[in-house]
SELO-834873 format. One record per residue (C-alpha): x, y, z. Coordinates in steps of 0.02 Angstrom, whole numbers, padded with zeros to 5 digits, always signed. Each point is the difference from the previous one (the first is absolute). Example, Ala and Ser with C-alpha at 12.3 -4.5 7.8 and 13.67 -1.06 7.14 Angstrom:
SELO-834873
+00615-00225+00390/+00069+00172-00033/
//
This chain:
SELO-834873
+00644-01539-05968/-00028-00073+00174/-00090-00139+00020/-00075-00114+00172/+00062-00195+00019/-00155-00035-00080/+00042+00094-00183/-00137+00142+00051/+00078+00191-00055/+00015+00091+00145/+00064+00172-00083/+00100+00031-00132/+00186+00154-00001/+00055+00090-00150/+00172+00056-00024/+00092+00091-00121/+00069-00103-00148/+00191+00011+00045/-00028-00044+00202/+00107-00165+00041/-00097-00134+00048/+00084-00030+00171/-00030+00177+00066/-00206-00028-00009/-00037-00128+00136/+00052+00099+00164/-00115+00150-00040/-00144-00122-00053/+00024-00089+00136/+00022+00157+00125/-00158+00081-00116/-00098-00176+00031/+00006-00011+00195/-00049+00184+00021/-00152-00005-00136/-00084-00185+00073/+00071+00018+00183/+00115-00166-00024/+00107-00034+00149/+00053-00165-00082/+00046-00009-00182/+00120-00151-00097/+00026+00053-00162/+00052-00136-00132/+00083+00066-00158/+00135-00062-00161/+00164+00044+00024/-00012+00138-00117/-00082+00090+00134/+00117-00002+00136/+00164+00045+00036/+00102-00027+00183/-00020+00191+00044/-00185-00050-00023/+00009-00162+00123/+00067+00100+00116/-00133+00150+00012/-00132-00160+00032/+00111-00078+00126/+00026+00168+00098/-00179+00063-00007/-00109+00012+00161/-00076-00150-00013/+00115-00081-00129/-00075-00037-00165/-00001-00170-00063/+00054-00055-00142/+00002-00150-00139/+00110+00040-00119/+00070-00108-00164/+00199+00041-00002/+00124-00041-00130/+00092-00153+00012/+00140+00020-00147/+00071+00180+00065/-00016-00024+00187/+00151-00118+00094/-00093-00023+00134/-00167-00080-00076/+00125-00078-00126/+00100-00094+00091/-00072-00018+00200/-00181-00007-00057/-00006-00092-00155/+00157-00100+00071/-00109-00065+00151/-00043-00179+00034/-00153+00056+00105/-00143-00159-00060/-00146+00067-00112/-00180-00019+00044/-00126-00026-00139/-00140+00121+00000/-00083-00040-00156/+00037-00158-00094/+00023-00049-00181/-00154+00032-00089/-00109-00131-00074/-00085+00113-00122/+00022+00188-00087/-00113+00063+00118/+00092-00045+00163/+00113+00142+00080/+00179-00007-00046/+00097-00105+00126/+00109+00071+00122/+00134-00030+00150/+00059+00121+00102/+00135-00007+00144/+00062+00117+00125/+00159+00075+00022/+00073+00117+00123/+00171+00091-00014/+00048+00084+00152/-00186+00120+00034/-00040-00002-00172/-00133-00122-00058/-00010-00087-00179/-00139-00099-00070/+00064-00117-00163/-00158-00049-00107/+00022-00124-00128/-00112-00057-00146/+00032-00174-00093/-00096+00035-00130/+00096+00169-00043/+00175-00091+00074/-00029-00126-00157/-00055+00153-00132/+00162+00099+00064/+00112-00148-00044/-00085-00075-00183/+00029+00195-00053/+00164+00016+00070/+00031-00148-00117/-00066+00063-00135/+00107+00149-00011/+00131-00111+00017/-00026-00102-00124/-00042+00159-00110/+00164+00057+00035/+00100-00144-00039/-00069-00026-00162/+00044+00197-00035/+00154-00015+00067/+00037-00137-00089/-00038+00110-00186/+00116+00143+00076/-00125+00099+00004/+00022+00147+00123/-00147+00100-00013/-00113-00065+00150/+00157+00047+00116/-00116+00154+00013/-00154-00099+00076/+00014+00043+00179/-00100-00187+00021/+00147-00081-00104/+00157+00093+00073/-00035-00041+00177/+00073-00166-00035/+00123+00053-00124/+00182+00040+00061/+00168+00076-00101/+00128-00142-00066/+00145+00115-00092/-00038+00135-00129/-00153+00004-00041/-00061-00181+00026/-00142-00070+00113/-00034-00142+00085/-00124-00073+00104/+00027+00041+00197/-00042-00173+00074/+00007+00099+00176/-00122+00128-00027/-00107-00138-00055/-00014-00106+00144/-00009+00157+00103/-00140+00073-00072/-00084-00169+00049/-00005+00063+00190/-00123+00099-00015/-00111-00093-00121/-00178+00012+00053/+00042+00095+00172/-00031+00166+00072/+00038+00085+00175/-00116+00118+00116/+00078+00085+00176/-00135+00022+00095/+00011+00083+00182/-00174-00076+00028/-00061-00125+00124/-00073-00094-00120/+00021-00179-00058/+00107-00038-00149/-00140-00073-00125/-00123+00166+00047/+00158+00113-00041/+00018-00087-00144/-00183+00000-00069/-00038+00165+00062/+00162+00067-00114/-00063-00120-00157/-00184+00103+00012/+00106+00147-00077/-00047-00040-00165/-00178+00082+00048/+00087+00141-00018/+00080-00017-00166/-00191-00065-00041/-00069+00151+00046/+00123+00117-00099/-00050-00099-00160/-00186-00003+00035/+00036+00202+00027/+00078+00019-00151/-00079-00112-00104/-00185-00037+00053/-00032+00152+00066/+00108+00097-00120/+00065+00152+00098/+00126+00021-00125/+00051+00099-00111/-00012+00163+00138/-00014+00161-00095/+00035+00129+00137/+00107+00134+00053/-00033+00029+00186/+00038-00102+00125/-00169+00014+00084/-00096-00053-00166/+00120-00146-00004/-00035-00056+00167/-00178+00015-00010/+00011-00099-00169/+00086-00149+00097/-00113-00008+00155/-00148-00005-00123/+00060-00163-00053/+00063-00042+00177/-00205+00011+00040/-00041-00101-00159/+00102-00147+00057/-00055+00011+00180/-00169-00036-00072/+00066-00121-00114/+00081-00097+00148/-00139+00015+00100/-00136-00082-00146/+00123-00138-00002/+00006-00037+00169/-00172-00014+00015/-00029-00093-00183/+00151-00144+00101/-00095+00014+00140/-00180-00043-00069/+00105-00139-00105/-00046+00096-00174/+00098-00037-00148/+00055+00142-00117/+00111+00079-00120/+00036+00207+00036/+00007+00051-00188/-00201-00101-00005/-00063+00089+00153/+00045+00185-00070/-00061-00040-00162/-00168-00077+00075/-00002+00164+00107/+00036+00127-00137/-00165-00085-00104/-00114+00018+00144/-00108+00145-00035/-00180+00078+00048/-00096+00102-00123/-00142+00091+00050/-00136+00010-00128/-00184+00095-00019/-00151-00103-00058/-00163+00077-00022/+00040+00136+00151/+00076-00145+00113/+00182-00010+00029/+00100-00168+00015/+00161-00046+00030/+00088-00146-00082/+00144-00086+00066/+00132-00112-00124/+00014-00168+00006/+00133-00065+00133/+00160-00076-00059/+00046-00152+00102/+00169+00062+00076/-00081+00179+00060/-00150-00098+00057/+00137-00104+00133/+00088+00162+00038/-00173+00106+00023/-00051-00153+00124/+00168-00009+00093/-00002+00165+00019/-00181-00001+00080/-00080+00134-00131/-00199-00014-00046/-00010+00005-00162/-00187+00089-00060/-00098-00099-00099/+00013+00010-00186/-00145+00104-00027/-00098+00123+00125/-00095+00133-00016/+00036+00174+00079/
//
C-alpha cells in the first residue's frame, strides 16, 4: 500500500506470498513515476523494507530518489557507535505532554558521517517505559534465578541479559544491561533529503497510517478470508477493498473537516438501516424513506448528499 504525506492511498501492489520484502520498493517506485508522471519521489519506509543494494538503486537513479528510512541501530557499527555515540545537542520538537491527548514528545538531532546523513529521534516518554520494563525483567529474573530455576533461559526477552558462569549455571550480565540502556526510547532514520531534522522525523512517525490502514483492511472492511484460485480474481478482490477505503478516507476527511464527531462502526450501521419502500395506496404510489440515524445523518451531510423527504409520492 502506498500512501501521500497526508495518509491518503494512492494505489495499492500485490506480490506473491514468498517475495522478500526488500526486493518490492524499486519496481514500485520505478512502476509509480511511470503511472503518475513523478519526476520527484522520497519514499519513507521501516527497515524491513530496505536493504543497501536497495539505497543504492535510489541513489543512482536519474533523478535520485529520496529517501527516509528507519535503520537498525543494534546490528549496524556505524549507527551504533558514530551515530548514537555523537554529542551533536538535541532540539525539542514536541515537548512533554500535559495531557493524553497531546502528541508524544520528541527530540531529534542531526548527524552526519562522512556523506551519509543520520537523524536520532528520541521520545522521553518511551525512553522512561524502555527502562521501568527493562527493570522488570530484571527483577523477574533475579527472583528466578535465585529458585534455580532454569526454564525462562528460553525467553528470548530474559536471555538477552543472561550470560554462561561454568556448567550449566547463569547469571545476570550486568553489561548487557546497561547496554541495552543506549538505545532506550531512540530510533535512527538516513535520509538523503534536504529536509530538516524534525520534518524527517515526523514525516517517518506518520507510518503508522499505514499499519492503520492494513487493520482497517482487514478488519473493518473485512477482505479476508480470500477464497480464490487465480491471481486475477485475487487482485480484483483486493482493489475492491482498496476502493472501499478510498471512500472511507475520503468521508472522514470531510466529516474532520466539517468538525463532525463520529464513530465508523455507528455510521455503517446508521447507513445499512436507511431504506426506501415504495408502496401503492388507492392507485397512487409513494415512497417512504427510514428514519435517519444520527451518525449517517453527519456522514450523509459531510458528504453533501440530499436526502428525499420521508414520504413522496411518485
Amino acid at each position: 500500500m502506498a500512501v501521500d504525506v497526508e495518509g491518503y492511498p494512492i494505489c495499492c501492489e500485490m506480490w506473491p506470498g514468498n517475495t522478500a520484502d526488500v526486493t518490492t520498493l524499486v519496481p514500485i517506485v520505478k512502476r509509480m513515476r511511470e503511472r503518475f508522471r513523478l519526476r520527484e519521489i522520497t519514499v519513507v519506509a521501516d527497515r524491513g523494507m530496505v536493504s543497501q543494494k536497495t539505497l543504492e538503486a535510489f541513489e543512482a537513479s536519474d533523478p535520485p530518489v529520496g529517501y527516509i528510512i528507519g535503520v537498525r541501530m543494534r546490528r549496524q557499527k556505524e549507527v551504533n557507535l558514530s551515530v548514537l555515540g555523537s554529542e551533536n545537542p538535541w532540539f525539542e520538537s514536541v515537548p512533554e505532554r500535559s495531557n493524553a491527548k497531546d502528541p508524544a514528545p520528541l527530540k531529534v538531532k542531526e548527524v552526519w558521517v562522512e556523506n551519509r546523513r543520520y537523524i536520532v529521534c528520541l521520545n522521553e516518554e518511551e525512553r522512561r517505559k524502555d527502562a521501568h520494563d527493562r527493570e522488570a525483567i530484571v527483577a523477574h529474573l533475579k527472583e528466578q534465578l535465585r529458585r534455580g530455576d532454569k526454564s525462562l533461559v528460553g525467553n528470548k526477552g530474559y536471555r538477552r541479559f543472561l550470560k554462561v558462569e561454568g556448567k550449566d549455571h547463569f547469571a545476570l550480565d550486568e553489561e548487557q544491561i546497561e547496554a541495552d540502556a543506549r538505545y532506550d526510547g531512540l530510533w535512527v532514520l538516513r535520509t538523503n533529503t534536504v529536509y530538516n531534522a524534525e520534518t524527517v522525523a515526523h514525516v517517518y512517525k506518520n507510518l503508522w497510517t499505514v499499519e492503520a490502514i492494513f487493520r482497517t483492511t482487514k478488519s473493518i472492511l473485512e477482505t479476508r478470508p480470500i477464497y480464490h484460485r487465480w491471481n486475477e480474481t485475487i487482485c480484483g478482490h483486493v482493489f475492491c477493498s482498496f476502493l472501499a477505503l478510498l471512500l472511507k478516507h475520503d468521508l472522514e476527511s470531510r466529516m474532520r473537516e466539517a468538525g463532525l464527531q463520529w464513530e465508523w462502526a455507528e455510521v455503517i450501521r446508521g447507513l445499512d438501516n436507511l431504506h426506501q419502500v415504495e408502496a401503492n395506496f388507492q392507485g397512487r404510489s409513494f415512497l417512504f424513506r427510514s428514519q435517519l440515524h444520527p451518525h449517517a445523518s453527519a456522514a450523509i451531510r459531510a458528504a453533501g448528499v440530499a436526502l428525499p423527504p420521508t414520504l413522496r409520492e411518485l
